[in-house]
C-alpha positions as CSV (number, residue, x, y, z in Angstrom):
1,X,11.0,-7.1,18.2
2,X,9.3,-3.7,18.8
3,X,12.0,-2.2,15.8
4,X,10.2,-4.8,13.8
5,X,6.8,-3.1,14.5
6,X,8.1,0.4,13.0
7,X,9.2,-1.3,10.3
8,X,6.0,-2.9,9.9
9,X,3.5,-1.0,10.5
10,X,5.3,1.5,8.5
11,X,5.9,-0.4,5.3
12,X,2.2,-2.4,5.7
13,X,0.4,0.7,6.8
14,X,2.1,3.2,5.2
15,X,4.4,2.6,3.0
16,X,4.4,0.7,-0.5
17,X,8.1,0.6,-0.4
18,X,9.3,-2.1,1.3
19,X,13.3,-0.7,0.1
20,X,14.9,0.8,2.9
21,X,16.7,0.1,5.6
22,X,15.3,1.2,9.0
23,X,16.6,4.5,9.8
24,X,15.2,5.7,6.6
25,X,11.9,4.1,7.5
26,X,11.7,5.8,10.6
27,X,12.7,8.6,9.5
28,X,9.8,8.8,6.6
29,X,7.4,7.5,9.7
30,X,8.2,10.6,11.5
31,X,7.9,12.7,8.5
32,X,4.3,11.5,7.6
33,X,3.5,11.4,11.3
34,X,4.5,15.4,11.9
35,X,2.7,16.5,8.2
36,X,0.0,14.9,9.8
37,X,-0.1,16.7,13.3
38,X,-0.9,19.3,11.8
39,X,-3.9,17.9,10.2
40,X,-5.1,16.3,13.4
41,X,-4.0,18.2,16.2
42,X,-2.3,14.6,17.5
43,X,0.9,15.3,19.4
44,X,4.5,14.2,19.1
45,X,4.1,12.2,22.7
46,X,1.0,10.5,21.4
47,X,3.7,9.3,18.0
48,X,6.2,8.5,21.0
49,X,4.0,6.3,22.8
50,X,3.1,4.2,19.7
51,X,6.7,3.5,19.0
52,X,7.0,1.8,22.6
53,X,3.5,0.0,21.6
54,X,1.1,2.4,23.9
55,X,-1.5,3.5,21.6
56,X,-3.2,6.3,23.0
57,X,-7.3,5.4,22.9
58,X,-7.6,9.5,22.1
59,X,-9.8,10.7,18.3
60,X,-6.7,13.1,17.8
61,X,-4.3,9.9,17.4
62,X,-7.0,8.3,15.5
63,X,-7.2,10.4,13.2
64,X,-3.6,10.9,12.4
65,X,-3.3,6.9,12.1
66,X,-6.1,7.7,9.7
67,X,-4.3,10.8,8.3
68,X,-1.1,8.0,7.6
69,X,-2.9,5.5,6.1
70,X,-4.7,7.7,3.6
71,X,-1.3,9.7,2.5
72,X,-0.4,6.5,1.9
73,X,-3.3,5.4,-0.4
74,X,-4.0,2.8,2.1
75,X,-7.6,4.3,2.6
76,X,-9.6,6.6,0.0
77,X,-11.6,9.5,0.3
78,X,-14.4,7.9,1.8
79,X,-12.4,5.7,4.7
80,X,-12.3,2.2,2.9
81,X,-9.3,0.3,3.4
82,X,-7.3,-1.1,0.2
83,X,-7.0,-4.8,1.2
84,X,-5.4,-6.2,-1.5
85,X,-2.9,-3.6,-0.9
86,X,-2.4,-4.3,2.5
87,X,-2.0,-8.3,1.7
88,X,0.8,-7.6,-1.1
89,X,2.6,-5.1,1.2
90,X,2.7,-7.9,3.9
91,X,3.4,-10.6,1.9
92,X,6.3,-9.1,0.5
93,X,7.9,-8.1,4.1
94,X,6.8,-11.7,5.0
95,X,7.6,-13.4,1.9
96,X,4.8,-15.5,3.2
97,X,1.6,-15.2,1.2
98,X,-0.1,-17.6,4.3
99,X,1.3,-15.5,7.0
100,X,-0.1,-12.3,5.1
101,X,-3.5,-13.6,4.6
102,X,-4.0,-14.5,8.0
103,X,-2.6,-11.2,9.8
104,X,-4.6,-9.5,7.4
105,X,-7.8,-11.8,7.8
106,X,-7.3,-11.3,11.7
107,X,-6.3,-7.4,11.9
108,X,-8.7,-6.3,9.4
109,X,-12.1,-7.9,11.0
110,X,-12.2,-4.6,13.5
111,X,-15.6,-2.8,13.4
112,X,-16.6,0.8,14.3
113,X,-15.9,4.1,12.7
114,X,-13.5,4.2,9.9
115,X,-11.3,6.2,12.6
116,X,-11.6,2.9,15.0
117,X,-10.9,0.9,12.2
118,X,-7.6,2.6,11.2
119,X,-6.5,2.7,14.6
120,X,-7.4,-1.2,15.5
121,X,-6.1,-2.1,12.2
122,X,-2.8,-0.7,13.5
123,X,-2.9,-1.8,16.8
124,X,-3.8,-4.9,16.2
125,X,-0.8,-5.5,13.5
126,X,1.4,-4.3,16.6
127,X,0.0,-6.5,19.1
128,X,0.0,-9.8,16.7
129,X,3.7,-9.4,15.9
130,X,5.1,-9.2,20.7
């Protein structure tokens, strides 16, 4: 099950592809994740401890979640989420449009900065699929 989080969060979150197999999807994870250490200042433990579910409560990781989701036209300029986005990308790994609303419903209802909101958005995808 925690495979299925990398390729979740990285196809909901990140990616609008939903084509590849997981290798390559971890493999473009990492990619995004090191163009945007350099951004941030994150680390490559901090991207470690994600992939085993541990998601450092530090602004540096934050902001590279942050840094992911808006490479990934998740979020604009100014730190709003794409929703309708998000609910196609989920519904087509799900392939369940009821499923997707709900996970989306539940995991987007997180308050704080837009840096909070990135990071509970992902957490909280992570934490709703163990």
């Amino acid at each position: 099950m925690k495979n299925f989080f990398v390729v979740f969060v990285a196809n909901v979150i990140f990616f609008s592809s939903v084509e590849c197999n997981h290798e390559e999807i971890h493999s473009r994870l990492i990619a995004l994740a090191n163009s945007c250490i350099g951004d941030t200042g994150a680390t490559p433990e901090m991207i470690d401890k994600a992939f085993e579910g541990d998601f450092p409560e530090d602004s540096t990781f934050k902001e590279m979640i942050f840094c992911m989701g808006k490479k990934e036209h998740y979020f604009d300029d100014a730190g709003v989420l794409d929703e309708d986005k998000m609910r196609n990308d989920i519904k087509e790994i799900t392939g369940d449009e009821a499923s997707a609303n709900a996970l989306v419903d539940k995991c987007l209802s997180q308050s704080g900065t837009t840096l909070d909101k990135a990071f509970n958005t992902a957490k909280c995808l992570y934490n709703s699929l163990h």
